[in-house]
C-alpha positions as CSV (number, residue, x, y, z in Angstrom):
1,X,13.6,-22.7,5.6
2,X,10.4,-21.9,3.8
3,X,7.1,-21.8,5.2
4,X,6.6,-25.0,6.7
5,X,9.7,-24.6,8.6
6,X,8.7,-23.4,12.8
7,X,11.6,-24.0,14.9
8,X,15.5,-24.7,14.7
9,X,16.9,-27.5,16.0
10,X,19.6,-27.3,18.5
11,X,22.5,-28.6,15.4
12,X,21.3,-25.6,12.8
13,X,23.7,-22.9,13.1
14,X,22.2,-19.2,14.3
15,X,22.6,-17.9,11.0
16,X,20.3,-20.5,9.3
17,X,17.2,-19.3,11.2
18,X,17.9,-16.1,10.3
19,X,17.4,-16.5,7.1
20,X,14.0,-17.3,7.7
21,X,12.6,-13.6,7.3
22,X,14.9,-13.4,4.1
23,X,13.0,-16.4,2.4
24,X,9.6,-16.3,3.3
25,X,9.1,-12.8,5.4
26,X,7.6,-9.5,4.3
27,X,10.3,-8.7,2.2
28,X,12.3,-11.5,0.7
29,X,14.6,-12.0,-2.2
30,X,11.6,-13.5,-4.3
31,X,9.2,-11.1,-3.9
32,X,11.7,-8.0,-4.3
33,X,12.3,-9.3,-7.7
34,X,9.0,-10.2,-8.8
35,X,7.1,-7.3,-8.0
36,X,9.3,-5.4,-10.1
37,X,9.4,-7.9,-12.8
38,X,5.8,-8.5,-12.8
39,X,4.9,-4.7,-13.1
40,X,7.4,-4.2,-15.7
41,X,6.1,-7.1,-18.1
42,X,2.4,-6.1,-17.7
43,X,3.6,-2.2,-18.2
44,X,2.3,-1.3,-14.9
45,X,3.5,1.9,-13.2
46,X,3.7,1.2,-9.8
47,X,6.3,3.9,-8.8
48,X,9.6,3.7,-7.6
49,X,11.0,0.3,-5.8
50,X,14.5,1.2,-5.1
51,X,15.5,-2.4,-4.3
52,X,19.2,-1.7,-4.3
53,X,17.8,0.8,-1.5
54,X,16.6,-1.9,0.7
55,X,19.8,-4.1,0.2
56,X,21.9,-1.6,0.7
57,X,20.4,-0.5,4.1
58,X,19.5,-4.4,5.4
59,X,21.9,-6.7,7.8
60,X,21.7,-9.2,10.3
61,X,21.9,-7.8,14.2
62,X,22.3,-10.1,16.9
63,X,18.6,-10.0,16.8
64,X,17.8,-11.1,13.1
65,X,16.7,-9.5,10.1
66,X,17.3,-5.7,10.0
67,X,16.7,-2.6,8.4
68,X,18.6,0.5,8.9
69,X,16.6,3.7,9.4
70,X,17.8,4.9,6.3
71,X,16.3,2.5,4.4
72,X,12.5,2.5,5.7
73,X,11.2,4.6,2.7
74,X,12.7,2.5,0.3
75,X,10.8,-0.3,2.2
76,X,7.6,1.5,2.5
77,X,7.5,2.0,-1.5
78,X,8.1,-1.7,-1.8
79,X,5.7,-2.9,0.3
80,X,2.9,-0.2,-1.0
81,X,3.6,-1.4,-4.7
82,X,3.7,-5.3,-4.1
83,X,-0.1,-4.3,-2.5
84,X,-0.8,-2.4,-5.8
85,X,0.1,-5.2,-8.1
86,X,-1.6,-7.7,-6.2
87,X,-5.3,-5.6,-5.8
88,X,-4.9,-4.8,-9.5
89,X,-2.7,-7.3,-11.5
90,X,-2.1,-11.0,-9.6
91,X,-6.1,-10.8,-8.6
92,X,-7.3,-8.8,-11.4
93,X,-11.2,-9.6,-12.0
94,X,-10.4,-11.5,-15.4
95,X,-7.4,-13.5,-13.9
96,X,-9.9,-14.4,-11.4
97,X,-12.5,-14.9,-13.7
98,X,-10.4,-17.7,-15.8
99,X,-8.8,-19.5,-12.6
100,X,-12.9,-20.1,-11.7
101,X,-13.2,-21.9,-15.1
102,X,-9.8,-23.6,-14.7
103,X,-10.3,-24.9,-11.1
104,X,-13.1,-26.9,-13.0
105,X,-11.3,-28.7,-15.6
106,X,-8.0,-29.1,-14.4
107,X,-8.6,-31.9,-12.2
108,X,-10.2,-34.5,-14.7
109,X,-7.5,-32.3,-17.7
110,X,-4.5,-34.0,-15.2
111,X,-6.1,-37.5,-14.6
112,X,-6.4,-38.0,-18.3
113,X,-2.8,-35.8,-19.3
114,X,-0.8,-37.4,-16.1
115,X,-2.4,-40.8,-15.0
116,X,1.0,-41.4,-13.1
117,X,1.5,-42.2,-9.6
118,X,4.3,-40.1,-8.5
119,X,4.4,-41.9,-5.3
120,X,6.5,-44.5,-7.7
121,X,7.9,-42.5,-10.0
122,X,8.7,-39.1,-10.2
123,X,10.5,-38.8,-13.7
124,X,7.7,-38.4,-16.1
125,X,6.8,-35.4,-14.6
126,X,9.9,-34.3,-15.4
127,X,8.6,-33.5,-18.7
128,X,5.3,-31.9,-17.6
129,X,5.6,-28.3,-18.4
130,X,3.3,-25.4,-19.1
131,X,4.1,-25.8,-22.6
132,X,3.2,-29.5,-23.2
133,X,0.2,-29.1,-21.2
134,X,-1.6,-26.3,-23.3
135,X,-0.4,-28.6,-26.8
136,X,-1.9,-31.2,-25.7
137,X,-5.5,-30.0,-24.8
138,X,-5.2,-27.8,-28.1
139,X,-5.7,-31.0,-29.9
140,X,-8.2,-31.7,-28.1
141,X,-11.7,-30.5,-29.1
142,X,-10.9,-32.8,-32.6
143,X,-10.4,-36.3,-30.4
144,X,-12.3,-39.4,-30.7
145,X,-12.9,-39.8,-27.0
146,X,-16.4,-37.9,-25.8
147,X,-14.2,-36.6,-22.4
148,X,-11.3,-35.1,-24.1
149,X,-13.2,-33.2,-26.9
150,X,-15.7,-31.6,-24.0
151,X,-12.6,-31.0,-22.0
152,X,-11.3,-29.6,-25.2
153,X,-14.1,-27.0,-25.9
154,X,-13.8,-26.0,-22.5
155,X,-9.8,-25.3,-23.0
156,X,-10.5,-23.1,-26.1
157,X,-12.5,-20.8,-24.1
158,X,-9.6,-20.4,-21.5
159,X,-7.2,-19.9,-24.4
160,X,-9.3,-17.5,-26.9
161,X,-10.1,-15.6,-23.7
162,X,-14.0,-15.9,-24.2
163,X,-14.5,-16.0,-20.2
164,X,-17.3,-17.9,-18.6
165,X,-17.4,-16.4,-15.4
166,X,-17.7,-12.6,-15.5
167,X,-17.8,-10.1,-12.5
168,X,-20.8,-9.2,-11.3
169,X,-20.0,-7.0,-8.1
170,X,-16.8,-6.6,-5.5
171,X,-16.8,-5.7,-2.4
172,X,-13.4,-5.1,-0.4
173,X,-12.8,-6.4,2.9
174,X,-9.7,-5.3,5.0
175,X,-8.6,-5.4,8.4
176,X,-5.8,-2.8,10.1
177,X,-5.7,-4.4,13.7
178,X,-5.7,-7.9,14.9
179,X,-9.4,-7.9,15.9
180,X,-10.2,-11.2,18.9
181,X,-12.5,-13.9,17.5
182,X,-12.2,-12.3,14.1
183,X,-11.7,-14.3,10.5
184,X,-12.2,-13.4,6.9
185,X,-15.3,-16.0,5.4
186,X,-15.1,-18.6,3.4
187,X,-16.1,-18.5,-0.2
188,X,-19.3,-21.5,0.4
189,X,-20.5,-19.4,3.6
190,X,-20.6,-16.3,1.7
191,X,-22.3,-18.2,-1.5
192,X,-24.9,-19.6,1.0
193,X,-25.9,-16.3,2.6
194,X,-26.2,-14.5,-1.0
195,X,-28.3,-17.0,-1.4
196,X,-30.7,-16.2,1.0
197,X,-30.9,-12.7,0.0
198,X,-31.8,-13.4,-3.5
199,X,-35.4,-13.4,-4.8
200,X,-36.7,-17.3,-4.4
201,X,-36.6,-17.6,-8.1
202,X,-33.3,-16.8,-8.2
203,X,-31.7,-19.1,-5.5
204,X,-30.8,-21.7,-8.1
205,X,-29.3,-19.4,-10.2
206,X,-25.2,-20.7,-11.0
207,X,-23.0,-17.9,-9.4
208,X,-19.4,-18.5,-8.3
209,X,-17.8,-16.4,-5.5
210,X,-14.3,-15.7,-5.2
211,X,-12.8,-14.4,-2.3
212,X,-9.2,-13.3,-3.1
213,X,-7.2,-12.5,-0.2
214,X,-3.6,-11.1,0.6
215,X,-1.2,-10.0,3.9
216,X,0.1,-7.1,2.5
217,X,2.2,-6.8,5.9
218,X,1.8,-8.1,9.6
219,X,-1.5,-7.7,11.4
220,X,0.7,-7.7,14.5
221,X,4.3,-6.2,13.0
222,X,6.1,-7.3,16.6
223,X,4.7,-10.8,16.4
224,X,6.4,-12.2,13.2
225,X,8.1,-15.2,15.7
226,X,10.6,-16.6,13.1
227,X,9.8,-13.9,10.4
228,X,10.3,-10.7,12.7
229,X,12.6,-8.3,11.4
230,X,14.3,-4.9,13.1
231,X,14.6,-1.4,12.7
232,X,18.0,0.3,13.3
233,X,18.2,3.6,14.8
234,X,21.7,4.8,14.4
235,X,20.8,7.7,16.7
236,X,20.2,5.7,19.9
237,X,22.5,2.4,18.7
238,X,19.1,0.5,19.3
239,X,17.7,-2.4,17.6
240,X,14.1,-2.7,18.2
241,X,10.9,-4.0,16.4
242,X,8.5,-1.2,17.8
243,X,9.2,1.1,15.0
244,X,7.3,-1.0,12.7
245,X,3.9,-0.6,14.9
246,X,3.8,3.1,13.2
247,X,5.5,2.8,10.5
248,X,2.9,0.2,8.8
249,X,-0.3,1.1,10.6
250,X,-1.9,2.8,7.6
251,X,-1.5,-0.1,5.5
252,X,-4.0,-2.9,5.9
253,X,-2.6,-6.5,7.6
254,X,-5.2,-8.2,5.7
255,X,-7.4,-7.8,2.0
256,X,-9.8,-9.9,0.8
257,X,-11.8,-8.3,-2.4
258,X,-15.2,-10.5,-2.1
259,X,-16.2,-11.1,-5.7
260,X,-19.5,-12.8,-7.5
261,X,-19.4,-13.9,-10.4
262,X,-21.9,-14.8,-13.3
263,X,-22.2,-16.7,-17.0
264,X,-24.0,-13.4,-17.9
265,X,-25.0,-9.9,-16.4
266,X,-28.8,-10.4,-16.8
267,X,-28.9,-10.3,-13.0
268,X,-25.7,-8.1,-12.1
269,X,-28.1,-5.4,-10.0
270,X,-29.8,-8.6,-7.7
271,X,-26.7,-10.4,-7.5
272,X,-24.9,-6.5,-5.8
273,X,-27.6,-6.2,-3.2
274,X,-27.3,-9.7,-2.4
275,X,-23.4,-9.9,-1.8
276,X,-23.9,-6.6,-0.2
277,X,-26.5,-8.0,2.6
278,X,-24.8,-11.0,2.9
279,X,-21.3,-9.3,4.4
280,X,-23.0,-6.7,6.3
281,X,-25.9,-7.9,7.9
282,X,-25.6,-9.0,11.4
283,X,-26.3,-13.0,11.7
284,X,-29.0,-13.7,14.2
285,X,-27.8,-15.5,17.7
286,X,-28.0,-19.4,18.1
287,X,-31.1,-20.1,20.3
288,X,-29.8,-21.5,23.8
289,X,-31.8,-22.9,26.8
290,X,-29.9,-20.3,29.1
């Protein structure tokens, strides 16, 4: 039933593809409880989520998933504070900053910490945990071995917080409508147009970009397929999906917030204009013999 999961198969029951939208859909009971976990932990205000709202007012029509009118505030506060906590908390510019440095270690960290094949053997990663992990390359910087202690150093940094990637600009990207033809860039695309647009003396210079994106709902809120859910309107007995096409249009279907980042901010101003140009200028045409 999670993501990977398209289609039933003619022996599921009806019930178990409903539960699709439950698991994995716009609202689920995961993210219902994280959002207001998360904010709580990190002290964040992120205003009212009236969860026991949403339950309350949710059932399963003939149809699938579905929210009683009554309940579609309670459900608009949810959805506008699981947006807040991601734009400001889960992709915060230092969280971002560190997973940069991480996604450079961790590979050769795990094929030194875990050289098992789990292909055989599953159990000793039974015993791999977040905890043993972060021990383990704590002890590092003092080891014999000239891989570990370098691996080490760079471990200390994560864990005293002395970041080696620090923002130099953002730039947000969003998109309300489905727009034909239309995708968000990749992170190496965007890299190799800033490129461009820096001064030649610069082009060499080490810069990571991050491009950090979300869904806070449906760019097409009638064209969930196995995640659609319903509105109820207890006024005309009808159970219909249209409602949502208003309901949700001021908030975006898609976010990605286009960051560089830089070892120092000696060249913070060049690296700006550069991420700036690259996102907005228009590309020129492919030459064609026609």
């Amino acid at each position: 039933m999670g993501k990977s999961f398209s289609e039933p198969e003619a022996e599921h029951p009806r019930w178990l593809a409903h539960l699709k939208p439950l698991l994995s859909g716009i609202y689920t009971a995961d993210n219902m409880d994280y959002v207001l976990r998360d904010s709580y932990m990190c002290g964040v205000a992120v205003g009212p989520i009236d969860v026991d709202r949403i339950i309350y007012y949710s059932f399963f029509s003939d149809k699938g998933l579905t929210l009683d009118r009554g309940g579609i505030q309670a459900f608009m506060m949810f959805l506008n504070a699981r947006f807040y906590m991601y734009t400001n908390v889960y992709y915060h510019r230092t969280t971002r900053g560190i997973d940069l440095h991480l996604k450079e270690i961790f590979r050769d960290t795990m094929r030194l910490i875990f050289p098992y094949d789990l292909n055989k053997d599953l159990a000793p990663y039974l015993h791999m945990t977040e905890w043993t992990l972060l021990e383990e390359v704590a002890r590092w910087p003092e080891a014999e071995d000239a891989e570990r202690r370098a691996l080490g150093l760079e471990w200390r940094q994560v864990l005293e917080r002395r970041l080696k990637w620090r923002m130099s600009h953002e730039v947000v990207l969003d998109i309300f409508e489905p727009r034909r033809g239309q995708s968000f860039m990749k992170a190496e695309d965007v890299e190799a147009l800033v490129r461009e647009h820096l001064p030649p003396a610069l082009r060499t210079f080490p810069f990571k970009i991050d491009m950090a994106q979300q869904d806070p709902r449906p760019l097409n809120p009638i064209g969930m397929k196995d995640r659609q859910i319903y509105i109820y309107d207890s006024a005309a007995r009808s159970v219909s999906a249209e409602p949502l096409k208003e309901l949700l249009k001021y908030l975006p279907g898609k976010v990605a917030q286009c960051r560089i980042f830089a070892a120092t901010h000696e060249h913070d101003r060049l690296l700006a204009a550069a991420l700036e140009r690259a996102l907005t200028d228009e590309r020129p045409a492919h030459p064609t013999n026609l």
